[in-house]
PyMOL commands that place a pseudoatom at each C-alpha (Angstrom):
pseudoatom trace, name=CA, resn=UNK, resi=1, chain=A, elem=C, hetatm=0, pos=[-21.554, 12.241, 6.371]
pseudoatom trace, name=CA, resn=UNK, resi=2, chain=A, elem=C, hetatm=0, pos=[-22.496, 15.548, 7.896]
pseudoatom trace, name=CA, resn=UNK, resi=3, chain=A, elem=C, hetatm=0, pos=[-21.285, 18.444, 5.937]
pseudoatom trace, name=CA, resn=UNK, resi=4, chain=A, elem=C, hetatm=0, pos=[-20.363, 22.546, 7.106]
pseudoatom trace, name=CA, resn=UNK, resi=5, chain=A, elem=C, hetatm=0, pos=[-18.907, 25.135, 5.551]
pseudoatom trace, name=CA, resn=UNK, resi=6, chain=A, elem=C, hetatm=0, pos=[-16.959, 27.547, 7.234]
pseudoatom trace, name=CA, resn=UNK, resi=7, chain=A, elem=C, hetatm=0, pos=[-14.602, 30.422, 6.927]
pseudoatom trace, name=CA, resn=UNK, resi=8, chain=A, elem=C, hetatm=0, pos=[-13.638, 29.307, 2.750]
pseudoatom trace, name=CA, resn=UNK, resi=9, chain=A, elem=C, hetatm=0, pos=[-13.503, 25.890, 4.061]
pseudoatom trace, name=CA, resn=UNK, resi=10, chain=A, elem=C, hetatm=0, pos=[-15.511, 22.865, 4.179]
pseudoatom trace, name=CA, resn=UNK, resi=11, chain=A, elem=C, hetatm=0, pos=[-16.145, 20.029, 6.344]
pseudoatom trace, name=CA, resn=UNK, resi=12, chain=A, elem=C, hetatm=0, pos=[-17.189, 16.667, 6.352]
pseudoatom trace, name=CA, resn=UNK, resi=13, chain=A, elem=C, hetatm=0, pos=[-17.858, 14.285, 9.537]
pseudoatom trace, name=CA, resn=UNK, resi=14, chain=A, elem=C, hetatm=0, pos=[-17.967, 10.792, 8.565]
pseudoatom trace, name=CA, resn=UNK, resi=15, chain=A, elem=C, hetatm=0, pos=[-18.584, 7.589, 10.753]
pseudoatom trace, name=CA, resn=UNK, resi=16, chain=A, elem=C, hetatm=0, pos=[-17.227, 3.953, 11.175]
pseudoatom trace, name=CA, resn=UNK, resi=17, chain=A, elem=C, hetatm=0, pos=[-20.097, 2.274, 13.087]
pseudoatom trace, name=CA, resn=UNK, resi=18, chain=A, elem=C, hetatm=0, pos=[-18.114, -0.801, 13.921]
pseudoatom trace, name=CA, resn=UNK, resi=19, chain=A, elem=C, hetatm=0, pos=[-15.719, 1.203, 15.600]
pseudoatom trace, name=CA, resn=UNK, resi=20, chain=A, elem=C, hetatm=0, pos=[-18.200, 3.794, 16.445]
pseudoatom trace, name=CA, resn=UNK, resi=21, chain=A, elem=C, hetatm=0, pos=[-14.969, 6.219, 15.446]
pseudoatom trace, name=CA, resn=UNK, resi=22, chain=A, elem=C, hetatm=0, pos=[-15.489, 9.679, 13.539]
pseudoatom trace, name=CA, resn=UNK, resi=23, chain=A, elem=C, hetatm=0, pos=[-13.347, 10.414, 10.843]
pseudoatom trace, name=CA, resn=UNK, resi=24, chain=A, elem=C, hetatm=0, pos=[-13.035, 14.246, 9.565]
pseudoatom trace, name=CA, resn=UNK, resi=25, chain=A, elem=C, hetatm=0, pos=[-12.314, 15.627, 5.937]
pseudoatom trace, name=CA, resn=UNK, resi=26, chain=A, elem=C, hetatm=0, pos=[-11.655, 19.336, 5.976]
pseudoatom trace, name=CA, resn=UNK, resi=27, chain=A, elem=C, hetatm=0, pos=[-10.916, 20.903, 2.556]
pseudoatom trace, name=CA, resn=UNK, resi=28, chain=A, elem=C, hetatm=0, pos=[-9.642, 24.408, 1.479]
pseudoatom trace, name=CA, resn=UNK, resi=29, chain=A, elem=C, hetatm=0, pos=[-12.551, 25.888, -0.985]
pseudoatom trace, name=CA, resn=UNK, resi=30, chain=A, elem=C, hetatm=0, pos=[-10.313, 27.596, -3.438]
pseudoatom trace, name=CA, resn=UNK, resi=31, chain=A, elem=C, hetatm=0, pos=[-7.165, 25.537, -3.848]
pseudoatom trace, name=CA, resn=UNK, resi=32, chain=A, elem=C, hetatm=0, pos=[-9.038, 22.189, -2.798]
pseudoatom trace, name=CA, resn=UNK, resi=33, chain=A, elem=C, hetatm=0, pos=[-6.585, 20.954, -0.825]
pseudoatom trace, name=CA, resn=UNK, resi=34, chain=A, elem=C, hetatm=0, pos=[-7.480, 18.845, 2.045]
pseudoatom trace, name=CA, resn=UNK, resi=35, chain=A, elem=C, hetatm=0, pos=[-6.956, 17.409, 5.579]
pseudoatom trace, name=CA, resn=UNK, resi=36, chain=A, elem=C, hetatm=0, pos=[-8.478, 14.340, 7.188]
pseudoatom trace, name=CA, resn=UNK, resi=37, chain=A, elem=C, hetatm=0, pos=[-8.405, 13.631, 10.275]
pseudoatom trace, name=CA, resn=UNK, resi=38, chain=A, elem=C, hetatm=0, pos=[-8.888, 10.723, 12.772]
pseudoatom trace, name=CA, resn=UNK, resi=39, chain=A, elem=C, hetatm=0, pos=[-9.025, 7.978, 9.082]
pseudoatom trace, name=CA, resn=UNK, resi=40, chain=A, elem=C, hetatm=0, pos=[-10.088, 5.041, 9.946]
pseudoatom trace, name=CA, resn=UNK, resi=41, chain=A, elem=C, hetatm=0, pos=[-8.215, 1.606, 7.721]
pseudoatom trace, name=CA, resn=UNK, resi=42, chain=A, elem=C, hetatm=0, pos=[-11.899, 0.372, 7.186]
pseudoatom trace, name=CA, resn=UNK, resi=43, chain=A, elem=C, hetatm=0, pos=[-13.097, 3.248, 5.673]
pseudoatom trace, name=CA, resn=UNK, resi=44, chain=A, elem=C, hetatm=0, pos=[-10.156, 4.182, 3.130]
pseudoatom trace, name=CA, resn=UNK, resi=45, chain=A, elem=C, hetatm=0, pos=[-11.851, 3.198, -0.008]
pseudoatom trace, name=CA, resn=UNK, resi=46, chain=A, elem=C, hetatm=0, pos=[-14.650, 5.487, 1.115]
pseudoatom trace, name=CA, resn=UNK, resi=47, chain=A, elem=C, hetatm=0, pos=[-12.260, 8.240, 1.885]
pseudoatom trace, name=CA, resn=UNK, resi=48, chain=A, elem=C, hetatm=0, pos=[-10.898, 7.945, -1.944]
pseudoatom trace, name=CA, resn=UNK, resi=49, chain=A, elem=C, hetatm=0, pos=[-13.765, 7.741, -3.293]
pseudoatom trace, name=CA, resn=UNK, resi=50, chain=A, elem=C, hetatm=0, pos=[-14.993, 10.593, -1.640]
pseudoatom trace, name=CA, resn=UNK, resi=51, chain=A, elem=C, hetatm=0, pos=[-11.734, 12.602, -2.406]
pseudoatom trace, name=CA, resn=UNK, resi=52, chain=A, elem=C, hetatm=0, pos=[-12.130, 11.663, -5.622]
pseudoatom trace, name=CA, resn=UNK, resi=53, chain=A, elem=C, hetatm=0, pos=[-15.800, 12.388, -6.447]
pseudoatom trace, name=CA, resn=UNK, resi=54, chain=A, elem=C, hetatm=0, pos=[-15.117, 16.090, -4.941]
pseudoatom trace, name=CA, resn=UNK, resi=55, chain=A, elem=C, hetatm=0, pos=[-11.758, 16.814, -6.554]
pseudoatom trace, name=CA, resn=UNK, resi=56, chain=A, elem=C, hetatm=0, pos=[-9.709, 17.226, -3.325]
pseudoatom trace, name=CA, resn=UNK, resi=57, chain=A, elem=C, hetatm=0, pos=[-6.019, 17.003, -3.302]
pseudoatom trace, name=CA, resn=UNK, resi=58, chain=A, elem=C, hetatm=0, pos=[-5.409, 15.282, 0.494]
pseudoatom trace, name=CA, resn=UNK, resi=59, chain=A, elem=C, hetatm=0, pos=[-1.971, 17.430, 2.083]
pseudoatom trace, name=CA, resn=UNK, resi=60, chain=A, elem=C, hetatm=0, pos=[-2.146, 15.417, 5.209]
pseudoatom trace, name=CA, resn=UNK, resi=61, chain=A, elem=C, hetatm=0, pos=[-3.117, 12.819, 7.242]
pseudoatom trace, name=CA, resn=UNK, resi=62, chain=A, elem=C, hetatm=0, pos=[-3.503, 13.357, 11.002]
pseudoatom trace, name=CA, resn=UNK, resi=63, chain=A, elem=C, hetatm=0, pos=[-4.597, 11.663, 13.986]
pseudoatom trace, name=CA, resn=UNK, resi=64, chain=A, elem=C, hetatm=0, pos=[-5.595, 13.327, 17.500]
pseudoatom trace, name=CA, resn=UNK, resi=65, chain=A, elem=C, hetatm=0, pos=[-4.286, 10.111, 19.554]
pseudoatom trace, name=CA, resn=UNK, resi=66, chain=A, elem=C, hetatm=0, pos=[-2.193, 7.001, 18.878]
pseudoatom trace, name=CA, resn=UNK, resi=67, chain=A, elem=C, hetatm=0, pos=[-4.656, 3.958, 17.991]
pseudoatom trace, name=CA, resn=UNK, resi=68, chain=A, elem=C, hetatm=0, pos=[-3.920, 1.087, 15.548]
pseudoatom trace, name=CA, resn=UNK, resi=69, chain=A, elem=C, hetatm=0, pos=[-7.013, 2.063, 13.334]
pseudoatom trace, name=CA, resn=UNK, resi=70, chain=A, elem=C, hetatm=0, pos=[-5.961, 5.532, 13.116]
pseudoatom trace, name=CA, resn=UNK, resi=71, chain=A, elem=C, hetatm=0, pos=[-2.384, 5.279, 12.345]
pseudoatom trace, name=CA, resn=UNK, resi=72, chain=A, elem=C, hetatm=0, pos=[-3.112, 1.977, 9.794]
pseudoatom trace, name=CA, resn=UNK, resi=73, chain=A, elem=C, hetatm=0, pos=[-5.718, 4.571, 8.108]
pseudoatom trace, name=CA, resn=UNK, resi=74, chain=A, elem=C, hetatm=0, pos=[-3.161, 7.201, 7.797]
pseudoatom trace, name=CA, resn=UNK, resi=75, chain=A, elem=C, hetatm=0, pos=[-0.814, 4.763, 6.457]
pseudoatom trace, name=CA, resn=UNK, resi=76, chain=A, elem=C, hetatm=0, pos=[-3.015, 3.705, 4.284]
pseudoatom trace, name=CA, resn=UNK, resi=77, chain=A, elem=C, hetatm=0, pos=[-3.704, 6.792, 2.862]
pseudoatom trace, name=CA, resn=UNK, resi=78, chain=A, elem=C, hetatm=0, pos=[-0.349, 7.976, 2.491]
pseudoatom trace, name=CA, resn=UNK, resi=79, chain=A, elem=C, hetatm=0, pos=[0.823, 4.844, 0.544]
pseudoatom trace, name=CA, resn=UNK, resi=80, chain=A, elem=C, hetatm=0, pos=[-2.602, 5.118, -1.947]
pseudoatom trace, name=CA, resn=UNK, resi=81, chain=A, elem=C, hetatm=0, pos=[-1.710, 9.220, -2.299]
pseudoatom trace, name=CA, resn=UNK, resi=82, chain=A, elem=C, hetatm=0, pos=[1.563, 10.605, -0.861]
pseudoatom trace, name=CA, resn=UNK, resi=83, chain=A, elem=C, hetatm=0, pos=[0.046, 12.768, 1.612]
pseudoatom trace, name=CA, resn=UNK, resi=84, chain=A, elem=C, hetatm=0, pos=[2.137, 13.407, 4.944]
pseudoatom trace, name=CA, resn=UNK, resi=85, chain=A, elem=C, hetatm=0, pos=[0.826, 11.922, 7.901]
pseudoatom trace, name=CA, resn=UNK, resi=86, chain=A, elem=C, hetatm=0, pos=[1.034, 14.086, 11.432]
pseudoatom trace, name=CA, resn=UNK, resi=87, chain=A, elem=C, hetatm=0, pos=[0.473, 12.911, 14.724]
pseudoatom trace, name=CA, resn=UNK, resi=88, chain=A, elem=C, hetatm=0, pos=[0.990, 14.898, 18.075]
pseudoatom trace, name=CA, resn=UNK, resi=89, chain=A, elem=C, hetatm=0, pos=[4.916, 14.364, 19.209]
pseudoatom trace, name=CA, resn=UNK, resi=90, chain=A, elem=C, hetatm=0, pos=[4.102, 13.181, 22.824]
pseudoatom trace, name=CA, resn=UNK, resi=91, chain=A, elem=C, hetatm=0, pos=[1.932, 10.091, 21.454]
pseudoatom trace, name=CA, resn=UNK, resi=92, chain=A, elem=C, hetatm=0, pos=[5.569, 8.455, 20.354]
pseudoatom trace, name=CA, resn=UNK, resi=93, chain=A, elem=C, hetatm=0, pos=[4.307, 7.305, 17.264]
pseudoatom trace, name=CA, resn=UNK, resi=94, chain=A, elem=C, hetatm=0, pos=[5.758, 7.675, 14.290]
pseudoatom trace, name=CA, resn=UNK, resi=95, chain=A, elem=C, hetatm=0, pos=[4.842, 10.332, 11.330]
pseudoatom trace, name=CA, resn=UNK, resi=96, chain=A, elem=C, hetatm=0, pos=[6.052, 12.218, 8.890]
pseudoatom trace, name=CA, resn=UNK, resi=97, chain=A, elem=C, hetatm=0, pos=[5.465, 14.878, 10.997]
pseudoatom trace, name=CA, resn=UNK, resi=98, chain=A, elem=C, hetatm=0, pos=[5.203, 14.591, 14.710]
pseudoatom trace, name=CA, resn=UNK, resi=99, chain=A, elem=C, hetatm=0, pos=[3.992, 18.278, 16.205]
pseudoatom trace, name=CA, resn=UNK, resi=100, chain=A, elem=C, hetatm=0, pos=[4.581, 20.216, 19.519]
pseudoatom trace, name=CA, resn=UNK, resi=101, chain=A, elem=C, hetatm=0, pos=[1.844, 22.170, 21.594]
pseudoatom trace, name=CA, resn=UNK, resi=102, chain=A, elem=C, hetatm=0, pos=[0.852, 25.051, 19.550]
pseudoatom trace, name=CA, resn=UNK, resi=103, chain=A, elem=C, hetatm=0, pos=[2.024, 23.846, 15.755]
pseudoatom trace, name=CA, resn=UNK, resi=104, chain=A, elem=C, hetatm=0, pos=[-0.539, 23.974, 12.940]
pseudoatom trace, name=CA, resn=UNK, resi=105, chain=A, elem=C, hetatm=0, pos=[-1.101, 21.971, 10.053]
pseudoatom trace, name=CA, resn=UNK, resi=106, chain=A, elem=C, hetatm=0, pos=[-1.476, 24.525, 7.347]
pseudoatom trace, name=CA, resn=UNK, resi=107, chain=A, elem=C, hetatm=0, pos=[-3.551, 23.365, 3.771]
for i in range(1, 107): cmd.bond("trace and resi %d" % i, "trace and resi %d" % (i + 1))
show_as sticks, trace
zoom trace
């Protein structure tokens, strides 16, 4: 994947080509915790490995919009490594935590 660094953090943007879906891993540089976002159930063993190999802790799992892939991912992720999953309240879905206009995600 494509990786930036940026304001203590770094970033990775990953791709699913069957989906043609991006996936992004943003990670805190000092503490090493971590937020992906968009995870794609195809492409969780290479999202653990990848957590793995760099040492990140994963704090949540979110998705930008409400599709099957995304939310299995999430799932998926949060079963493997008991990271919260987030997901915008007005999608409907269900998360552990569902956020309003203006909320952050904090790692």
């Amino acid at each position: 994947g494509v990786f930036r660094e940026f304001l203590g953090c770094f970033g990775w943007q990953l791709f699913e080509a069957q989906s043609c879906t991006y996936t992004y891993l943003l990670a805190d540089a000092g503490t090493g915790d971590a937020v992906i976002i968009d995870p794609v159930l195809e492409t969780v063993p290479r999202d653990l490995q990848l957590l793995r190999e760099l040492g990140l802790t994963l704090r949540f799992a979110a998705n930008t919009h409400c599709h099957a892939d995304h939310v299995t991912g999430s799932g998926a992720l949060r079963r493997a490594l008991g990271c919260r999953s987030a997901i915008s309240w007005a999608s409907g879905a269900s998360a552990d935590l569902r956020l309003r206009e203006g909320e952050e995600l904090r790692f």
